[in-house]
C-alpha positions as CSV (number, residue, x, y, z in Angstrom):
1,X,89.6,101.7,96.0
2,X,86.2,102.5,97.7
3,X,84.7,100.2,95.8
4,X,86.8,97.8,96.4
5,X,86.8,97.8,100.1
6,X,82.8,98.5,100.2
7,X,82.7,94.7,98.9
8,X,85.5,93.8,101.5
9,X,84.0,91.5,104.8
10,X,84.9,93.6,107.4
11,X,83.0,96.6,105.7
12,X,80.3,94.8,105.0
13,X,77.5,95.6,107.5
14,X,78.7,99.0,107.6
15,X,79.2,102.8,105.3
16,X,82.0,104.0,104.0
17,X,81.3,107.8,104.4
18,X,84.8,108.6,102.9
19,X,88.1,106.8,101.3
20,X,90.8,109.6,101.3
21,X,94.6,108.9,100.1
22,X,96.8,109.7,102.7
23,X,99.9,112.3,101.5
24,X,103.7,111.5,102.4
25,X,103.0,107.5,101.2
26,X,105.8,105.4,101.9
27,X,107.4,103.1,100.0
28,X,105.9,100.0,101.2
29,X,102.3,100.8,101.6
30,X,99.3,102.6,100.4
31,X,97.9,104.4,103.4
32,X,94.1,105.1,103.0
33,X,92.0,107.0,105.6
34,X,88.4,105.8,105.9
35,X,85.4,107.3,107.3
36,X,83.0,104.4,108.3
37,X,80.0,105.3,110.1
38,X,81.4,107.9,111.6
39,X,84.5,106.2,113.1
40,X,87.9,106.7,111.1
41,X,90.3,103.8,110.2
42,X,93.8,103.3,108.0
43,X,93.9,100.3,105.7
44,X,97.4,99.8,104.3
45,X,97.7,98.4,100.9
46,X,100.7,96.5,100.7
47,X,103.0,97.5,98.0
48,X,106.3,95.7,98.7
49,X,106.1,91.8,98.9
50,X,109.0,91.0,100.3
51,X,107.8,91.6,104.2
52,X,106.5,89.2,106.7
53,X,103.0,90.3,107.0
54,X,102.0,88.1,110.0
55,X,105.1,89.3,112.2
56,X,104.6,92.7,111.2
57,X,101.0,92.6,112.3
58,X,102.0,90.3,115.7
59,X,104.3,93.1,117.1
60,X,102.1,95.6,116.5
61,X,99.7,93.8,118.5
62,X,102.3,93.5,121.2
63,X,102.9,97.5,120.9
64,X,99.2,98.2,121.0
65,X,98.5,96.2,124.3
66,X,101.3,98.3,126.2
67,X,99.8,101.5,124.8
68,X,102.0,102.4,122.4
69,X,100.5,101.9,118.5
70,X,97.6,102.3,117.2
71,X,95.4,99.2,117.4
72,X,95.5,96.7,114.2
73,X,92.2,95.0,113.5
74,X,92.3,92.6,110.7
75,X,94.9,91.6,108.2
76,X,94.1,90.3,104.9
77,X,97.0,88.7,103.1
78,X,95.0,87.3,100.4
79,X,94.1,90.9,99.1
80,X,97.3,92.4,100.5
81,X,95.6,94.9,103.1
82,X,95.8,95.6,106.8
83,X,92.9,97.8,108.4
84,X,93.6,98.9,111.8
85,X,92.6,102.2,114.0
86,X,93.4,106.1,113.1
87,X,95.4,107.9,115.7
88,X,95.3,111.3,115.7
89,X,98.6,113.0,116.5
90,X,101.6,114.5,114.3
91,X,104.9,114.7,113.3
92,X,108.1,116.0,114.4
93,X,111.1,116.5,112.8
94,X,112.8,117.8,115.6
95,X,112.3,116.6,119.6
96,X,112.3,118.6,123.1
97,X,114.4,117.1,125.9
98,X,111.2,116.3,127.2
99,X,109.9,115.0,124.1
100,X,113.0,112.9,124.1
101,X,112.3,111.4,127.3
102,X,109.1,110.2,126.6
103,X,110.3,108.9,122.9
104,X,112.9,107.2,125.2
105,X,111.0,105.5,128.2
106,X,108.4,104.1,124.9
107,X,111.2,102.4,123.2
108,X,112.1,100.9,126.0
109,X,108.7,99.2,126.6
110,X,108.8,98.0,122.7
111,X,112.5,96.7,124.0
112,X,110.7,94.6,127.1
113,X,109.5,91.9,124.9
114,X,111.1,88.6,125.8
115,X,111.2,87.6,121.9
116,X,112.1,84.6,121.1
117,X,113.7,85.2,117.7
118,X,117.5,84.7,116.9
119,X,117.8,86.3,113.7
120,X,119.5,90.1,113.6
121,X,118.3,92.5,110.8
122,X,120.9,94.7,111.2
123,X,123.9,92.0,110.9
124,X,121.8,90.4,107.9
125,X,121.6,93.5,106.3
126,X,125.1,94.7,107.0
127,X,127.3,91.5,106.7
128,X,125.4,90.0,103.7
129,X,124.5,93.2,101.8
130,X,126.4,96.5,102.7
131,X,129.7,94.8,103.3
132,X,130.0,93.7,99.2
133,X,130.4,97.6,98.7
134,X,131.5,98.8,102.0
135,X,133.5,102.0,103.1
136,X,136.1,102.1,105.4
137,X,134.2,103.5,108.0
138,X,131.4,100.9,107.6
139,X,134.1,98.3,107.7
140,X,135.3,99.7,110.9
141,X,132.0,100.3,112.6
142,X,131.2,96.3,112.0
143,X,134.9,95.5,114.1
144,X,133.9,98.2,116.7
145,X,130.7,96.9,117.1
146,X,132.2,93.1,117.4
147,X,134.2,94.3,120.2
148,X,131.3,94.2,122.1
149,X,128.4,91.9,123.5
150,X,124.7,92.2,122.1
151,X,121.9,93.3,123.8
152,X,119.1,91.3,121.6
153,X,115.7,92.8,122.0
154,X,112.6,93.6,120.1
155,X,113.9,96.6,118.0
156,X,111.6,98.5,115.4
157,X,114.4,99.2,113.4
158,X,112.5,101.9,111.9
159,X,111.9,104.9,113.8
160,X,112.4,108.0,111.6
161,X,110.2,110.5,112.0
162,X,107.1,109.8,109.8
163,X,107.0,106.7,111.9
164,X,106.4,108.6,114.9
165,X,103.5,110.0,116.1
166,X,102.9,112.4,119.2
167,X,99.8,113.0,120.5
168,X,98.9,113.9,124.0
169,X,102.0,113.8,125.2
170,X,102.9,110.5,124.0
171,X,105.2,109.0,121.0
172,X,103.0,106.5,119.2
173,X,104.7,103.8,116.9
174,X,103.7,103.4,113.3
175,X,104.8,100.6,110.5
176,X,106.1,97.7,111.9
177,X,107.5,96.2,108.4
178,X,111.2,96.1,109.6
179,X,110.4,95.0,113.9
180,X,112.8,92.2,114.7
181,X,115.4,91.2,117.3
182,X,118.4,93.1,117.0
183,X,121.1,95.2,119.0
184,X,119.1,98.0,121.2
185,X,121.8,100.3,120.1
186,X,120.4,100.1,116.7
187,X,117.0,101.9,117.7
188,X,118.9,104.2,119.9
189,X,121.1,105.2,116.7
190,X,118.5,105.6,114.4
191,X,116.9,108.1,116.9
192,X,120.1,110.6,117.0
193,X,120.5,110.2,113.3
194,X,116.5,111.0,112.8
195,X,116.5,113.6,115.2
196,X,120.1,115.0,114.9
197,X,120.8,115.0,118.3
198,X,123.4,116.5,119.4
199,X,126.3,114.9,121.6
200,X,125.0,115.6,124.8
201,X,121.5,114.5,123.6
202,X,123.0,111.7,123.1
203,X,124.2,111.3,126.2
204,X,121.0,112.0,127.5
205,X,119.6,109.6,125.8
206,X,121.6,106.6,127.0
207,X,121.6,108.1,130.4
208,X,117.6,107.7,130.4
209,X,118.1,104.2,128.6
210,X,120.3,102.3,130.7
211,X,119.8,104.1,134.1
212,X,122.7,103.0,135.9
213,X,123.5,100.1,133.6
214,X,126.5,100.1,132.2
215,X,126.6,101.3,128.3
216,X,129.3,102.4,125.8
217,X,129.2,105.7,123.8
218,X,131.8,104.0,121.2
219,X,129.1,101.5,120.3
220,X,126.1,103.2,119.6
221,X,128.9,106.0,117.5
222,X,129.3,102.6,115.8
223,X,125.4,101.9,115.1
224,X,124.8,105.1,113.8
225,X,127.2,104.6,110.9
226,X,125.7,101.5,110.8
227,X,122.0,103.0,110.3
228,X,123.1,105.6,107.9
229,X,124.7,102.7,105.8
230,X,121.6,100.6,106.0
231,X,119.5,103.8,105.1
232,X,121.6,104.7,101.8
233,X,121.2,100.7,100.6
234,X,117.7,100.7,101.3
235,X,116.6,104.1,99.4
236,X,119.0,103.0,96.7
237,X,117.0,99.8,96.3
238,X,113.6,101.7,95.8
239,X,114.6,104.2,93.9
């Protein structure tokens, strides 16, 4: 791979000091960390072909100019990479209440985007997909969540942990393969099935959301059998 990227145009001018493989790969990338002159970058090798590159790169954009991802430089569809900043930080597999304010407050500027963008991933997903083999409870999940009006936003549709970085007292957003409009609830589920939160994290949670806006605890009970549903198709598919 060093090699390969030594000969690459945006490396050109410059050293590659080091080209390490990153551990806990993903099943859509190849996640290098470079050394080059002294400054360290990620390049991402694409492994899975079926994503939309370009958007995935453009909302990361969006997330890096409000502070909350690290910064993507260049992406290279014709030899299936993306280079952008490191960010130092780690990961958590459990949150403070603290922690889960601040996770909270950053999803909610990723949510501020005035997208224009009809499609839903997780109705796609859901209604096309885990409805041909669908428990009970997935079945009844979809007619609680019809019962209710959307709330469309930019969703990262995403965020499990090793998505998550926190550095500095701040949640940083990584991988942007899945980002599309969808129901806000479905990011708010997939942090209290991530996290196991309990009930009155939950609470908490929507409480620090909406403010006093109106919100439903029914409906996001709904999304998060949703999320497990969408989680247990997708692994199955890359096993």
């Amino acid at each position: 791979m060093i090699e390969q990227l030594k000969k690459h145009p945006f490396f050109s001018d410059k050293t590659i000091e080091s080209c390490t493989l990153l551990e806990h790969q993903g099943y859509c990338n190849e996640n290098y960390l470079l050394v080059v002159d002294g400054v360290k970058y990620i390049v991402r090798v694409f492994q899975e072909e079926d994503i939309d590159r370009k958007l995935e790169f453009y909302f990361q954009k969006l997330a890096y100019k409000q502070g909350i991802s690290p910064e993507p430089l260049l992406l290279d569809e014709l030899n299936s990479l993306m280079i952008m900043k490191f960010q130092e930080g780690k990961h958590k597999v459990s949150i403070s209440i603290s922690e889960l304010d601040i996770f909270i407050k950053t999803i909610k500027k990723l949510h501020s985007h005035d997208i224009d963008n009809d499609d839903n991933i997780t109705t796609a997903l859901c209604r096309y997909e885990l409805v041909k083999n669908a428990t009970q409870d997935v079945i009844d999940a979809l007619d609680e969540i019809d019962c209710y009006a959307v709330n469309y936003v930019l969703c990262h549709n995403d965020l499990n942990a090793k998505n998550i970085l926190w550095y500095d007292d701040k949640a940083i957003l990584l991988d942007f393969e899945y980002a599309a409009v969808n129901d806000c609830y479905f990011d708010l589920a997939s942090i209290s099935v991530e996290f196991s939160l309990s009930e009155a994290n939950d609470i908490h949670m929507l409480d620090v959301y909406f403010g006093d806006a109106f919100y439903d605890e029914n409906k996001l009970d709904a999304y998060k059998v949703l999320y497990k549903a969408v989680c247990e198709e997708w692994f199955q598919k890359n096993l």
